[in-house]
C-alpha positions in Angstrom: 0.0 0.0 0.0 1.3 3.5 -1.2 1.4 6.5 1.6 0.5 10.3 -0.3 4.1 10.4 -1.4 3.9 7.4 -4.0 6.4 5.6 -1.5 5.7 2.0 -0.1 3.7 2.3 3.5 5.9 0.9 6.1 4.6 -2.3 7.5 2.6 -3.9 4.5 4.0 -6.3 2.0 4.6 -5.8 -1.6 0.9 -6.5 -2.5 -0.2 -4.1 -0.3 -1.6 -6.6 2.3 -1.2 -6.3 6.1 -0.6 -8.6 8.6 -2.8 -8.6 11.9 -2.9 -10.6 14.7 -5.9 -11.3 17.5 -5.4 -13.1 21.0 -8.3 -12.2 22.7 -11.1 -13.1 20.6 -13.9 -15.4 21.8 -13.1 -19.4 22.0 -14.6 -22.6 22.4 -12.7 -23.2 25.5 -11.8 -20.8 28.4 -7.7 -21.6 27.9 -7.6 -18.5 24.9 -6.9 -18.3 21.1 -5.0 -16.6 19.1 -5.2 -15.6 14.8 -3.4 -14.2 12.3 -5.1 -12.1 9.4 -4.0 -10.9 6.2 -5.8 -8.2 4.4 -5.9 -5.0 2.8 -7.0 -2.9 5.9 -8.2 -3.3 9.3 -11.6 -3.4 8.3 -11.2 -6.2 5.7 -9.3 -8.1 8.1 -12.1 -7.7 10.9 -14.5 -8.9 8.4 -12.3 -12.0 7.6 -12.1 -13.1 11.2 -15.8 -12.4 11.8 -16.8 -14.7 9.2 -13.9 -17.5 10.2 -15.0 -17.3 13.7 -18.8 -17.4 13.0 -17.6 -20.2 10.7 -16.1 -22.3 13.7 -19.3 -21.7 15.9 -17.7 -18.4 17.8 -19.2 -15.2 18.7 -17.5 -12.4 16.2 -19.6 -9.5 18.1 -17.7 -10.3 21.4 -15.2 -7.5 21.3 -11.5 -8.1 20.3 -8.2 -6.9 19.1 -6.5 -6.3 16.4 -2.9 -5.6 16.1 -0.6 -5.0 12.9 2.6 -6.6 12.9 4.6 -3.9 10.5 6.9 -6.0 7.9 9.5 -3.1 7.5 11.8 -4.7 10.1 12.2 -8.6 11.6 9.7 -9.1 14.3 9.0 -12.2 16.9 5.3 -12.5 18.2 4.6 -14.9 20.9 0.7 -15.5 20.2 0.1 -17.4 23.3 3.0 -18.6 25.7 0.6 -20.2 28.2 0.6 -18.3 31.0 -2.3 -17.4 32.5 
């Protein structure tokens, strides 16, 4: 995705997509879940997991969170270590 300046936006890939990731969206189980979206935009990628997690019998209008993971540098992201 281009910023105003023609230039490549920092944190999406070539294509344009982004990369999102959820750990606190409802689950089956009370032991917590964690997703990773591509998409276009924060919107598209809400839609996504609202339709996967209807999909799979979960409720997409309990609230969650989405966070980008920016590509524009190497990055580790523990989705779920456990720990509760």
């Amino acid at each position: 995705m281009q910023g105003p300046d023609n230039q490549q936006r920092p944190g999406a890939l070539p294509d344009g997509k982004r990369v999102f990731i959820c750990t606190d969206h409802d689950t089956h189980w009370p032991v917590g879940g964690a997703s990773v979206v591509v998409a276009l935009s924060e919107p598209m990628a809400r839609g996504l997991l609202d339709a996967e997690l209807t999909a799979r019998g979960l409720n997409p209008n309990k609230p969650y969170t989405l966070t980008e993971i920016g590509q524009d540098a190497a990055v580790a992201v523990v989705l779920c270590d456990g720990s509760y």
